[in-house]
C-alpha positions in Angstrom: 143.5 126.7 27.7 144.1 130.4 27.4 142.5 132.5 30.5 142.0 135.9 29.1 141.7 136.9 33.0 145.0 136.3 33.2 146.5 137.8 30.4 144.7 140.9 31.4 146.1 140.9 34.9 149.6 140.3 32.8 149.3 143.1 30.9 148.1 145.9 33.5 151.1 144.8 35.5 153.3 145.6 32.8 151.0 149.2 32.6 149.4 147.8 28.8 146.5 149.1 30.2 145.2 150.0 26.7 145.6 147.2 25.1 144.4 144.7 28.0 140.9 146.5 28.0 140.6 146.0 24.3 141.1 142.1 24.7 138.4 139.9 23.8 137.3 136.2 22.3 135.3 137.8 19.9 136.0 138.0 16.4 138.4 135.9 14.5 140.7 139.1 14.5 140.4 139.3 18.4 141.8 135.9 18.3 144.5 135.9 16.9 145.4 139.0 18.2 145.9 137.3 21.3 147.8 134.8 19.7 150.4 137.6 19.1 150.3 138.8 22.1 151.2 135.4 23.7 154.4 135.3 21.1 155.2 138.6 21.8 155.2 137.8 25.8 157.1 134.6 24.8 159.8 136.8 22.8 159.2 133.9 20.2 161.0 134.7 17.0 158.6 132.6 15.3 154.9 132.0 15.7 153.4 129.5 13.9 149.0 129.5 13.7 147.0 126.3 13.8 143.2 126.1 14.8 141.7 124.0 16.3 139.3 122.2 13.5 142.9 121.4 11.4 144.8 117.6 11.2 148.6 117.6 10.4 149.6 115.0 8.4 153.1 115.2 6.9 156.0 114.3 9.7 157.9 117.1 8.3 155.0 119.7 8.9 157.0 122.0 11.8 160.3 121.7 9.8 158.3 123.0 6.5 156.5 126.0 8.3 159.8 127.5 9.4 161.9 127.0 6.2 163.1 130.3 4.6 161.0 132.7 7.5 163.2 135.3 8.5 165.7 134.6 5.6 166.5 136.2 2.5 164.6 134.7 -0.4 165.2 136.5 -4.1 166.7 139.2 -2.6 163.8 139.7 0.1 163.8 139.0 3.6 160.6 136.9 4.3 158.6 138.0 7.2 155.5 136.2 6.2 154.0 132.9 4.8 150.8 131.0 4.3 150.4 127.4 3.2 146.6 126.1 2.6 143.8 124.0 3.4 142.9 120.6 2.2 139.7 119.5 2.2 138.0 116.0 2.3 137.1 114.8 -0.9 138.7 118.1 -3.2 141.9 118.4 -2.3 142.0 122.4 -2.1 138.9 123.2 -3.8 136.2 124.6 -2.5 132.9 123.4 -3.3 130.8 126.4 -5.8 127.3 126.1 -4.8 124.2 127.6 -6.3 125.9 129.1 -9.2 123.5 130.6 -10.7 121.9 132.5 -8.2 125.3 133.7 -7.5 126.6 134.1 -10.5 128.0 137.6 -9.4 129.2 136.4 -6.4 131.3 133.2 -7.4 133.4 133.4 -4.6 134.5 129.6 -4.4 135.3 129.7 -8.6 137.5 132.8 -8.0 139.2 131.5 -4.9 140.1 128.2 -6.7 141.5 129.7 -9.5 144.1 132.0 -7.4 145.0 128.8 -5.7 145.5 126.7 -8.6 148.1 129.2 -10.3 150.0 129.2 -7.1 149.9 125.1 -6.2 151.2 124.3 -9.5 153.9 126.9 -9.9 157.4 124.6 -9.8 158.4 127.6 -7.5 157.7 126.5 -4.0 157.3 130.4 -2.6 155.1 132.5 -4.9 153.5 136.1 -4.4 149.8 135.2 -3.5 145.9 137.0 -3.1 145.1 135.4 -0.2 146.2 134.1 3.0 144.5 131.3 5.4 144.9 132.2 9.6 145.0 128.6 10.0 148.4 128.1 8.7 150.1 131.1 8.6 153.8 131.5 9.8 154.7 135.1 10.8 158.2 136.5 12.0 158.5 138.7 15.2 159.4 141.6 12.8 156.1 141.4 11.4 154.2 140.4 14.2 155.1 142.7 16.6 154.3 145.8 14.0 151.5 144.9 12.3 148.4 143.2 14.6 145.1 142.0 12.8 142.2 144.2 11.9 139.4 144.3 14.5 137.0 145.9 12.1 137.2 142.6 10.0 134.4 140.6 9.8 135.5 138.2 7.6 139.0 137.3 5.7 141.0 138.8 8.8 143.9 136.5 7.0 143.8 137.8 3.8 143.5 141.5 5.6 146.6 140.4 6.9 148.5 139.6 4.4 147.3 142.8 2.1 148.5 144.8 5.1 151.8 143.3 5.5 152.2 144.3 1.6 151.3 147.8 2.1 153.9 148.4 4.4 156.3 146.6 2.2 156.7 143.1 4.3 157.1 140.1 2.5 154.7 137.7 2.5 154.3 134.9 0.2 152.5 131.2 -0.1 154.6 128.0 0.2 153.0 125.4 -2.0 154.9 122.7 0.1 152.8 123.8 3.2 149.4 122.5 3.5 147.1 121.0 5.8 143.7 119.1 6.5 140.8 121.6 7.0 138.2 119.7 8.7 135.4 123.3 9.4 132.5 121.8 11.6 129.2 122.5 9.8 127.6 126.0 10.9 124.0 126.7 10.9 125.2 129.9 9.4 122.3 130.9 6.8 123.4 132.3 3.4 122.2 135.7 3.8 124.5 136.0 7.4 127.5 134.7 5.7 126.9 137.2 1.8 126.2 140.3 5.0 129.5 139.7 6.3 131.3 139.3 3.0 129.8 142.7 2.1 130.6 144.5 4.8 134.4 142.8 4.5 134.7 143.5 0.8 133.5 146.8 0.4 136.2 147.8 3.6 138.8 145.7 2.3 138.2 148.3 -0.8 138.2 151.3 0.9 141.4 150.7 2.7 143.0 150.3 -0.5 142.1 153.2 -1.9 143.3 155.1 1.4 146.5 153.4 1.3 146.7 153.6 -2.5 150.0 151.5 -2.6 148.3 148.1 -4.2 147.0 148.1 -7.2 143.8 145.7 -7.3 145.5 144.1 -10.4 147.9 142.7 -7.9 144.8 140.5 -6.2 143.5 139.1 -9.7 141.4 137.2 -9.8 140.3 136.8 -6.4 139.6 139.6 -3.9 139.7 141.8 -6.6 137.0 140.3 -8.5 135.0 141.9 -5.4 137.0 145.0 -4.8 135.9 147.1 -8.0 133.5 149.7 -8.9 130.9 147.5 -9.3 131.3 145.4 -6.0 127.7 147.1 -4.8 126.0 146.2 -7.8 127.1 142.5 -7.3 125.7 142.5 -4.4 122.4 143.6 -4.8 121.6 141.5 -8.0 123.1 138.8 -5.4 120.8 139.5 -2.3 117.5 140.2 -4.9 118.3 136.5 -6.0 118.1 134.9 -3.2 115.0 137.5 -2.2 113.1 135.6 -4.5 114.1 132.5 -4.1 113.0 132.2 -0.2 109.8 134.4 -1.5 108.9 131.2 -3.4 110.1 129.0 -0.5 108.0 131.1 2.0 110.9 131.3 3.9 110.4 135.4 4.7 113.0 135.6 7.3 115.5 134.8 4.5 113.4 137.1 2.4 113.6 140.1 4.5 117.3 139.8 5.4 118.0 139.3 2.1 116.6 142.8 1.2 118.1 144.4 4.1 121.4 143.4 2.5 120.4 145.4 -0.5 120.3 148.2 1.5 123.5 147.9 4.1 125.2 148.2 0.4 124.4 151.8 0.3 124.0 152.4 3.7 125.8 150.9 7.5 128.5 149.1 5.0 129.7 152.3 3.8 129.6 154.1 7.4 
């Protein structure tokens, strides 16, 4: 196991006093920042990311993930590549749940749609809208220049790979590379996880528009199903939903986060 002690001793001895008071095991983004810091300490020319709640199953797994990294593919050095999760019982699907209170927010319907395109393309590399941390193969090139975004809540992968783009990286999925996602069941409640997604969506959005060198029609259909003009309006019609529902439930804790939601639209989201 990783001491982040350690690491920090490390890195005030080489005089990366900045970036050793900055580490922490907080935050997906946090994480795997570490993870790039190890690399870079390790001068690996590859670094390959697994967590820990994955199972590899195909012998040829390693020899997959480093195919075509670092080498020219149609004319374009690859710097970055994701494969994707498996799930028991639906293959790559996600489940959609309560569709029709969230039928502005069908996150699940949109992500399994961009996948679908993707796993049955007869190309094995295809440009893609999304990227999963827990199978992502990244070349020191990219690595070393562009680190993950603290200020990401949620979808620090997908961050990642919209980054790379927008400072003209290559970064693609490989529909030969996938693995067994086994996620341990949260006691995360509904309004928590739609708070986060907010606050990730609507700053996702606003970095685009700083950059301005990606057009959203480039992450059809999904993020940029929740990346438009009318991402706040979603949102709220999404949170009043379920404000009702737990009303009728008597569950008022949901009920009262649920309308703070409403309001971190127009309000700390935007800050």
């Amino acid at each position: 196991m990783l001491d982040i002690q350690f690491l920090c001793d490390f890195l005030l001895n080489k005089e990366f006093n900045g970036i050793a008071q900055r580490l922490t095991f907080k935050g997906y983004s946090n994480l795997r920042n570490i993870m790039l810091i190890v690399a870079n300490i390790l001068r690996s020319k590859v670094i390959l990311m697994i967590d820990d709640d994955e199972v590899v199953e195909n012998k040829k797994f390693i020899d997959r993930t480093l195919e075509f990294v670092g080498e020219k593919y149609r004319k374009k050095i690859l710097y970055g590549k994701t494969g994707y999760y498996i799930y028991e019982g639906t293959d790559y699907k996600l489940i959609q749940k309560s569709p029709i209170k969230r039928k502005l927010w069908l996150k699940e319907t949109y992500i399994n749609e961009a996948l679908e395109k993707i796993i049955k393309s007869k190309k094995r590399l295809n440009q893609t809208t999304m990227a999963f941390g827990g199978i992502m193969v990244l070349h020191k090139n990219i690595y070393t220049k562009i680190p993950f975004d603290p200020n990401c809540l949620r979808g620090e992968d997908t961050d990642y790979m919209i980054n790379a783009k927008q400072f003209s990286f290559e970064f693609l999925l490989d529909n030969k590379l996938k693995i067994k996602h086994l996620p341990a069941k949260k006691p995360i409640a509904y309004w928590d996880k739609l708070r986060q997604d907010i606050y990730r969506f609507i700053y996702t959005r606003e970095k685009l528009r700083y950059f301005n060198k990606i057009n959203i029609k480039q992450l059809e259909p999904y993020p940029a199903i929740f990346l438009k003009d009318d991402l706040e309006y979603r949102a709220v019609v999404t949170t009043v939903n379920y404000a009702k529902r737990s009303l009728k439930k008597k569950d008022y804790t949901f009920y009262k986060e649920s309308f703070k939601n409403a309001e971190l639209v127009f309000k700390d989201a935007k800050v």
